[in-house]
Backbone as JSON, one array per atom type, in Angstrom:
{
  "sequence": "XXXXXXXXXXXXXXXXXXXXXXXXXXXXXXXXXXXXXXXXXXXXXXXXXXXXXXXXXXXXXXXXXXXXXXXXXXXXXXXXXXXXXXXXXXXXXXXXXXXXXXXXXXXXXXXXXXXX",
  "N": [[52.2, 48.23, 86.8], [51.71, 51.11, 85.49], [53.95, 51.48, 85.14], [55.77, 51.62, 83.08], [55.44, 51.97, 79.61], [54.28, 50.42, 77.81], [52.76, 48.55, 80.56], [51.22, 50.61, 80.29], [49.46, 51.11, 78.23], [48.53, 48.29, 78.18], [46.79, 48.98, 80.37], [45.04, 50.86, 79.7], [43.63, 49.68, 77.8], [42.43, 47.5, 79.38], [40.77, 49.47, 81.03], [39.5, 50.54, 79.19], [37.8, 47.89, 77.76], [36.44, 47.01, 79.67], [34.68, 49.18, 79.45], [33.54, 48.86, 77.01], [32.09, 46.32, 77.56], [30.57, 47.02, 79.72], [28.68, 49.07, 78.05], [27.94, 47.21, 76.01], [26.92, 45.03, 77.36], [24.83, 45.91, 79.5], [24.33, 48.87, 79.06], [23.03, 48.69, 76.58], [21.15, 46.6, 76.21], [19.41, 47.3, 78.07], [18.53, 49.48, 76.71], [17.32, 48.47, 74.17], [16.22, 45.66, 75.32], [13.26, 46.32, 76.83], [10.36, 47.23, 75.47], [9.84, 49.56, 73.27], [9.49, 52.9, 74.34], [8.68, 52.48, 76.45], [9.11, 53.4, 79.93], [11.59, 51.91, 81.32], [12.92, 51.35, 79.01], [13.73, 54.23, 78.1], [14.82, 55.08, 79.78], [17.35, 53.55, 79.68], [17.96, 54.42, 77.2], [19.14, 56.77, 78.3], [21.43, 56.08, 79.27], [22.76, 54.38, 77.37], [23.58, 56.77, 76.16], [25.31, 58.4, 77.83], [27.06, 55.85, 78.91], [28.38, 55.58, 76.67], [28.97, 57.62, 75.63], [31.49, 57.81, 77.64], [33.1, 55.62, 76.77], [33.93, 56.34, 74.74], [35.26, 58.28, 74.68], [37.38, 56.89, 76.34], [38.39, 54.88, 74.1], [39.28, 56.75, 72.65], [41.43, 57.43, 73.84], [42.51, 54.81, 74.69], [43.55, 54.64, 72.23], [45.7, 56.73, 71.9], [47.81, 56.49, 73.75], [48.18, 54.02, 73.22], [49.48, 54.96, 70.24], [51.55, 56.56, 71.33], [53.19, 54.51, 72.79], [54.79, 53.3, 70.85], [55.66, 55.62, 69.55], [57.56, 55.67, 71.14], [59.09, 53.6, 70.89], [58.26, 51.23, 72.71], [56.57, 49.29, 71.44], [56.05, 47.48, 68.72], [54.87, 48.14, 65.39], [53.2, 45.81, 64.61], [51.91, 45.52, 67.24], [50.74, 47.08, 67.68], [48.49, 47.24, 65.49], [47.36, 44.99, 66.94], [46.05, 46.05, 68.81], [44.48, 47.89, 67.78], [42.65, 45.84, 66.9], [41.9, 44.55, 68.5], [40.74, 46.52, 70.01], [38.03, 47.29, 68.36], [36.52, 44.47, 68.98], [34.37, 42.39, 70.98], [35.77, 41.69, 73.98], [38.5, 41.44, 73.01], [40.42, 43.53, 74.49], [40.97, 42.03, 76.29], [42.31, 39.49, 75.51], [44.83, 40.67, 74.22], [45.95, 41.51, 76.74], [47.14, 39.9, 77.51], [49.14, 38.94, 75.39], [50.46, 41.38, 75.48], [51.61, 41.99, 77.79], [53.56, 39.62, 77.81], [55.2, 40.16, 76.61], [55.93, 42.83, 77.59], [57.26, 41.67, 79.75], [59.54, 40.59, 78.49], [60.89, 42.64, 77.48], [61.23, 44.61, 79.86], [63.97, 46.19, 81.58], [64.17, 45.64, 84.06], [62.76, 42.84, 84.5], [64.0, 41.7, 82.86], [66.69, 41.45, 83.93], [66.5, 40.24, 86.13], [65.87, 37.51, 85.16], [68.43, 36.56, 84.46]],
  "CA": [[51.65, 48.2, 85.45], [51.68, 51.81, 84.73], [55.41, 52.49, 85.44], [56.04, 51.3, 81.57], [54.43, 52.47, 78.19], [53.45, 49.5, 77.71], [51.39, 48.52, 80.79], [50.07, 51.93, 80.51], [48.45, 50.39, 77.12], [47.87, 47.4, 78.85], [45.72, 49.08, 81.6], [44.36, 51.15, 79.34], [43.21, 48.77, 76.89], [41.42, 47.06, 79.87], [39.34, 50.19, 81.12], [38.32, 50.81, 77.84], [37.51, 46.86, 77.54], [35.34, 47.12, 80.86], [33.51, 50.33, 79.05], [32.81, 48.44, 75.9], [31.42, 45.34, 78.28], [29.67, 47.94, 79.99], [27.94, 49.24, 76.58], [27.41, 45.92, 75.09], [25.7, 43.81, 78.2], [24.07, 46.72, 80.76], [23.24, 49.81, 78.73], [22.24, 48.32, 75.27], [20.2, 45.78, 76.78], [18.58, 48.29, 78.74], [17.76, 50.15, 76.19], [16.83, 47.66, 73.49], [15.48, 44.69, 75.86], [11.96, 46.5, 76.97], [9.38, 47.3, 74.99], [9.97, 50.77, 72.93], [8.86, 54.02, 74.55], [8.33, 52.16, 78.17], [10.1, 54.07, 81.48], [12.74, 51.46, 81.55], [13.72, 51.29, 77.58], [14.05, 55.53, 78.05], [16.54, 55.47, 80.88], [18.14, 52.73, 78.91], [18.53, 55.64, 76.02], [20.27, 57.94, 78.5], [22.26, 54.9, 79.92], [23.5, 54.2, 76.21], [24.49, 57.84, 75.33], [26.51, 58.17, 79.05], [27.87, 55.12, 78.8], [29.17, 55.18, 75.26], [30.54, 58.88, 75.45], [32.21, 56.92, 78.57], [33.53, 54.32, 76.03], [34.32, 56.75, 73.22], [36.7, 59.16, 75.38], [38.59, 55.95, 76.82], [38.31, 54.76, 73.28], [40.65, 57.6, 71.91], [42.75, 57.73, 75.04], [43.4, 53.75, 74.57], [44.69, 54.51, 70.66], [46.37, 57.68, 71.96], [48.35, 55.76, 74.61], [49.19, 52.94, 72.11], [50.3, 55.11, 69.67], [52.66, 57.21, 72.24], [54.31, 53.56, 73.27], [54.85, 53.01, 69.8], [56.31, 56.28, 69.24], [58.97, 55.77, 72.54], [59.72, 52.05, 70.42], [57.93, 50.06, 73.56], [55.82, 48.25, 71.14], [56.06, 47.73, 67.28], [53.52, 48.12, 64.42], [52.24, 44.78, 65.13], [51.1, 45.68, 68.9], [49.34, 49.07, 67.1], [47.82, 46.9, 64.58], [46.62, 44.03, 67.34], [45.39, 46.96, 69.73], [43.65, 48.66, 66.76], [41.91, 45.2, 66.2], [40.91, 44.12, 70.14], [39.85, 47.33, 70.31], [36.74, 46.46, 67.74], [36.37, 43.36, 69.21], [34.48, 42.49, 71.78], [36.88, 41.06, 75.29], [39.5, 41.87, 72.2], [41.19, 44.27, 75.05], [41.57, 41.24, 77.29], [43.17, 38.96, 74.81], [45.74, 41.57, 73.65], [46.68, 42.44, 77.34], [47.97, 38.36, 77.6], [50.67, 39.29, 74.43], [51.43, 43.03, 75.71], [51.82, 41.5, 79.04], [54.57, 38.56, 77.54], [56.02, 41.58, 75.69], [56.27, 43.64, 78.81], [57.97, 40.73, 80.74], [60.8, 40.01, 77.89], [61.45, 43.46, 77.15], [61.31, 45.32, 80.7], [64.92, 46.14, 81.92], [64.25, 44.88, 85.72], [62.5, 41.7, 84.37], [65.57, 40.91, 81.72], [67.76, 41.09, 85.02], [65.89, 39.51, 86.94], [65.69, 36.33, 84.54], [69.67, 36.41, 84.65]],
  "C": [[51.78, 49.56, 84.77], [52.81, 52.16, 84.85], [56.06, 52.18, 83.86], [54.59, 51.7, 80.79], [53.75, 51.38, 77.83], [52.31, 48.28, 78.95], [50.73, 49.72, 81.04], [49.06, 51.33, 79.1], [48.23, 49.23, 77.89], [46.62, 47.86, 79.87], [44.7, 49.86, 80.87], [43.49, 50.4, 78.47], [42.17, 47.74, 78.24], [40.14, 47.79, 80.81], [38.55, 50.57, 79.94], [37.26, 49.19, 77.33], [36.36, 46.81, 78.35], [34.28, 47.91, 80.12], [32.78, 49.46, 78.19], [31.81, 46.82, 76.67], [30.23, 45.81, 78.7], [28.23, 48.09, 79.24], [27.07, 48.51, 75.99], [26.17, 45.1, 76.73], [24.67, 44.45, 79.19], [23.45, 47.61, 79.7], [22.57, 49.07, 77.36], [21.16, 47.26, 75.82], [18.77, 46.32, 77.26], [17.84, 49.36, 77.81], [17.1, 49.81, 74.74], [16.03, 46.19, 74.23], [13.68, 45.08, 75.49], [11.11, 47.2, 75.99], [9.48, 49.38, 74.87], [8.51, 51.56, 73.82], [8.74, 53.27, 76.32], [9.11, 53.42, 79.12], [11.46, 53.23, 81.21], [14.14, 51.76, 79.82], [14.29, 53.56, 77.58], [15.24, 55.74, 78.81], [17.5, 54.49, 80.16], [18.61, 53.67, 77.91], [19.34, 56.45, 76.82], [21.61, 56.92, 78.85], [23.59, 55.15, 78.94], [24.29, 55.6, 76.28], [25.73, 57.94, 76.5], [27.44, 57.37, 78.89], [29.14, 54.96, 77.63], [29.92, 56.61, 74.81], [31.87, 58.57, 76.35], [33.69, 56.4, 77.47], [34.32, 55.37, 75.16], [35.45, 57.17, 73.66], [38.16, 58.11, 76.1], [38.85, 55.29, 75.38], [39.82, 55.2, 72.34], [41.75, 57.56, 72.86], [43.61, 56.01, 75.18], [44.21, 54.1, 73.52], [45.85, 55.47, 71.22], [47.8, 57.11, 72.94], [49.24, 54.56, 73.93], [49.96, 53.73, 71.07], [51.75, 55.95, 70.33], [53.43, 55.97, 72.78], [54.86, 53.51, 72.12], [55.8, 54.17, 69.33], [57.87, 56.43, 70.08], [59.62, 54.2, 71.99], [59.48, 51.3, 71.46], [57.53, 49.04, 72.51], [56.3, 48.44, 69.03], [54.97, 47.57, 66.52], [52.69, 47.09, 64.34], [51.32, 44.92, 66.19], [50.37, 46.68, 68.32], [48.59, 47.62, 66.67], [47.34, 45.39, 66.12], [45.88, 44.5, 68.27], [44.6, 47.61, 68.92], [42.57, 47.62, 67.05], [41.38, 44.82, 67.32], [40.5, 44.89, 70.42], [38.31, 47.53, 69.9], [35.94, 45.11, 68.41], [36.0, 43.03, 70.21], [35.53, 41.06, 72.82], [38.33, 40.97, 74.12], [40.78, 42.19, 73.39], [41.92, 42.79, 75.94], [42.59, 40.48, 76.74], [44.16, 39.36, 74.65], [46.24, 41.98, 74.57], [47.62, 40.96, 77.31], [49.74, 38.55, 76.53], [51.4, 40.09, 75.12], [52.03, 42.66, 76.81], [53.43, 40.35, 78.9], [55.94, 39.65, 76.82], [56.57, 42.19, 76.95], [57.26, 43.12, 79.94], [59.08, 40.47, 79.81], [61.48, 41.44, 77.67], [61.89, 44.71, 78.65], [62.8, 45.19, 81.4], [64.61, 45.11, 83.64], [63.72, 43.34, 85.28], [63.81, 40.99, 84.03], [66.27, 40.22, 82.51], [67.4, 40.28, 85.67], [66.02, 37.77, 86.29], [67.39, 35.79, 84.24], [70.14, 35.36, 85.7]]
}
C-alpha cells in the first residue's frame, strides 16, 4: 500500500479516518456525555484536546500527502477534491479509499501487467 503515492493517500486517509472516529465516538462523548464539571466529563476535556491535536496533525499530513500524489500526476483534481470532501465527512476516509483503491489497481504498472 505504501510503495505508491497513491496508497500512501489511501493509508493515510484511513489513519486520519480512525483519528476522526476516535474524536467523534470516545473522546467527545467522554467529554460531553457526563454531567459538566464531574471527574469523568474533565478527563474527557483532556481526552478531546489530545485526541484532536492527534486528528489535526494527521489531518494536514492526509491533505499534504494528497496533494504531493497529485503533484507526481498519481491522482487528478477529482481524487483532491473527493479526499478534501471524505475528509469532512465522517467514515468519508473509508469510502474514498474503495475509489483510490480501483484507481490504484487500473493505473499501477505491475497491476496493468499483470491483467495482460
Amino acid at each position: 500500500m505504501l510503495s505508491t503515492p497513491v496508497g500512501r493517500v489511501r493509508a493515510a486517509g484511513l489513519v486520519e479516518g480512525v483519528s476522526a472516529l476516535l474524536l467523534f465516538f470516545v473522546a467527545m462523548p467522554l467529554k460531553y456525555g457526563p454531567p459538566a464539571g464531574s471527574e469523568v466529563s474533565v478527563l474527557g476535556k483532556q481526552v478531546v484536546f489530545c485526541v484532536g491535536a492527534i486528528h489535526g496533525g494527521l489531518f494536514i499530513l492526509y491533505a499534504l500527502i494528497t496533494f504531493i500524489a497529485w503533484g507526481k500526476g498519481a491522482i487528478t483534481f477529482k481524487f483532491v477534491a473527493y479526499a478534501a470532501i471524505a475528509s469532512i465527512v465522517p467514515f468519508g476516509p473509508f469510502v474514498i479509499d474503495r475509489v483510490l483503491k480501483r484507481h490504484e489497481d487500473r493505473t499501477t504498472p505491475d497491476t496493468v501487467e499483470a491483467q495482460r
